[in-house]
C-alpha positions as CSV (number, residue, x, y, z in Angstrom):
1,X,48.1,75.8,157.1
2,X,48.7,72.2,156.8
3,X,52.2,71.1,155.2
4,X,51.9,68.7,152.1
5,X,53.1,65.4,154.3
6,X,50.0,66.0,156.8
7,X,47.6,65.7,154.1
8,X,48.8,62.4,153.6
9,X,46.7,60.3,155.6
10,X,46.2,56.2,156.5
11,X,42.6,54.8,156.0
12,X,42.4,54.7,159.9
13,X,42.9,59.1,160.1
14,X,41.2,59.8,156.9
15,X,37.9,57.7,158.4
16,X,38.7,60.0,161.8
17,X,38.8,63.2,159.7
18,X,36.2,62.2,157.5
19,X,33.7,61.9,160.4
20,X,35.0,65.2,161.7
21,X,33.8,66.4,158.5
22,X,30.4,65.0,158.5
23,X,29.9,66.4,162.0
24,X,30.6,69.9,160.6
25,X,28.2,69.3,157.3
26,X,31.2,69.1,155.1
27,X,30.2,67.3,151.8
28,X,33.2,65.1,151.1
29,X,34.6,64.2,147.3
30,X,36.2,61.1,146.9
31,X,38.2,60.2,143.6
32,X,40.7,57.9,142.6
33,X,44.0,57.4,140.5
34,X,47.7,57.1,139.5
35,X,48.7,60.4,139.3
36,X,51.9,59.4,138.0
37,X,52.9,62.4,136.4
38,X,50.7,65.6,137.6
39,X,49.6,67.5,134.3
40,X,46.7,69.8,133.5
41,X,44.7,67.4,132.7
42,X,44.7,66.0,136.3
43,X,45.0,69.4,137.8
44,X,42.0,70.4,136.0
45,X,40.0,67.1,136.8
46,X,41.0,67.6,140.5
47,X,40.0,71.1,140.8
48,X,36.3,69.9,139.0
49,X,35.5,67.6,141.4
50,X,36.8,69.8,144.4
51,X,34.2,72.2,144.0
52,X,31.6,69.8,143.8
53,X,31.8,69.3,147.9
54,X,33.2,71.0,150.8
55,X,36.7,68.6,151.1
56,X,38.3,66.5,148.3
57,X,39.7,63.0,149.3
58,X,42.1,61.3,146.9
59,X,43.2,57.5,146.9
60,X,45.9,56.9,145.3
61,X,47.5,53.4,143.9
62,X,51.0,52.7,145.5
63,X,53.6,51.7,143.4
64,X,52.6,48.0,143.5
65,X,49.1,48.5,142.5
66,X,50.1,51.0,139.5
67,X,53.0,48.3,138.4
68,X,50.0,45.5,138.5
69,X,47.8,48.1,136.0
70,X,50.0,49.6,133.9
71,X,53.4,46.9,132.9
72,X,56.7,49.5,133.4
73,X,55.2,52.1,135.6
74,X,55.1,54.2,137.9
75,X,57.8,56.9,136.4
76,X,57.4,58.5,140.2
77,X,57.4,56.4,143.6
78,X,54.4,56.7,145.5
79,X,55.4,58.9,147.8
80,X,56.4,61.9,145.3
81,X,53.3,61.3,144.0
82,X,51.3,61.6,147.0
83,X,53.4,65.0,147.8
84,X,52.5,66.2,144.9
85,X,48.8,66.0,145.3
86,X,48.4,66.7,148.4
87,X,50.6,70.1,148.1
88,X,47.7,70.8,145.7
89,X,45.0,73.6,147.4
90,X,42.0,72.2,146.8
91,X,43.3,69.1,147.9
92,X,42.3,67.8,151.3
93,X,43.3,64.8,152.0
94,X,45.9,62.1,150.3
95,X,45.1,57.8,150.8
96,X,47.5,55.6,149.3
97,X,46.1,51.8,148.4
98,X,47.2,48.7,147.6
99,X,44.3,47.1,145.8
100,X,43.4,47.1,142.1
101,X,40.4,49.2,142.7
102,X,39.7,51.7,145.7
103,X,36.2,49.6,146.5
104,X,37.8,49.3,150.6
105,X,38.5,53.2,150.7
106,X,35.1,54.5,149.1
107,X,33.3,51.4,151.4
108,X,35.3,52.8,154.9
109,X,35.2,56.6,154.0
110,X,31.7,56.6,152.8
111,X,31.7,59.7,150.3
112,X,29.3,61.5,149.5
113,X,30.1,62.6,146.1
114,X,32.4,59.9,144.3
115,X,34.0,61.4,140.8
116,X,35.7,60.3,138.0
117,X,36.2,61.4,134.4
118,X,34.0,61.9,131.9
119,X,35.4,58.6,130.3
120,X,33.7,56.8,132.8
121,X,30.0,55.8,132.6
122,X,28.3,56.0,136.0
123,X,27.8,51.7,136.2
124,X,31.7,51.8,135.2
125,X,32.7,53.6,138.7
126,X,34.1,50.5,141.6
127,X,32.0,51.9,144.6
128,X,29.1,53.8,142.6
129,X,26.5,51.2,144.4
130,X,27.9,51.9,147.7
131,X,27.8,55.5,147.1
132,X,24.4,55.6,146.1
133,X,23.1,52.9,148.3
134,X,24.5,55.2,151.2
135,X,22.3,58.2,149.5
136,X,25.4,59.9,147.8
137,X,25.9,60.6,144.4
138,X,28.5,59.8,141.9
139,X,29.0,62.4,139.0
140,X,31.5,62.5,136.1
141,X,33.5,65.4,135.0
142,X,34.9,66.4,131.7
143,X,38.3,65.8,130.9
144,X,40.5,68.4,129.2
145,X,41.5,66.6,126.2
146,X,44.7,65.7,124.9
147,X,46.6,65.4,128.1
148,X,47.6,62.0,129.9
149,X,50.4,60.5,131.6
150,X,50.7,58.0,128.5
151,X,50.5,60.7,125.9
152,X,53.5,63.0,127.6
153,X,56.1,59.5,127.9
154,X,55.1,58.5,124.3
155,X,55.9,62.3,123.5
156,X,59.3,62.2,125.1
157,X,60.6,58.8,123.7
158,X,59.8,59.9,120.1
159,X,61.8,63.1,120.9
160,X,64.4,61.1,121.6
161,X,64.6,57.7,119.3
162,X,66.8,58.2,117.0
């Protein structure tokens, strides 16, 4: 059993392991995201696109990338974030990036399922025409609704305005 920090991986090892896992006919899930605070509705996502493959790649948005998104954020640094997912099961493998969008990652690691949320249209995904010009796919899953980083930290401050 891996411990939560080795699943944390550079581009550089998670292209290494990925090609170990093509060698062994693993299908490999990539998705993509903030993660800033972990909640069902992540967990649940996560899990969904987990079992469509055999390993389940995250990239993650460091701090910078997250503050360039979303103005006052993140609420966690980027390495209690990637902990967090990577301690996660069904979780194989953690990438942190830099960029805006995680077109690099999903061009390097080559997927071969890319997933997202069912609030995503298929021409919406960065990366879906590398993933399907390589002859993966690129799916959507549902989202459990009601549940989002935004909606818990709006939540909590009307709890405790005066």
């Amino acid at each position: 059993m891996l411990w939560s920090k080795d699943k944390i991986l550079s581009l550089e090892a998670a292209v290494a392991q990925r090609t170990i896992w093509r060698a062994e006919n693993r299908r490999v899930v990539f998705t993509n995201g903030c993660f800033d605070l972990l909640h069902l509705g992540h967990v649940d996502y996560l899990e969904k696109a987990r079992h469509l493959g055999d390993a389940l790649i995250i990239g993650l948005n460091t701090d910078q990338s997250v503050g360039n998104l979303k103005p006052g954020r993140p609420l966690q640094d980027e390495m209690a974030r990637a902990r967090i997912l990577a301690s996660l099961l069904f979780v194989d493998a953690v990438v942190l990036f830099d960029e805006p969008t995680p077109l690099t990652l999903i061009e390097q690691l080559q997927p071969d399922i890319l997933v997202k949320g069912d609030d995503y249209t298929i021409s919406g995904i960065v990366g879906h025409e590398t993933v399907l010009q390589n002859g993966g796919e690129v799916c959507t899953v549902p989202l459990v609704e009601g549940y989002s980083t935004t909606r818990i930290v709006e939540r909590i401050r009307q709890q405790f305005q005066p």
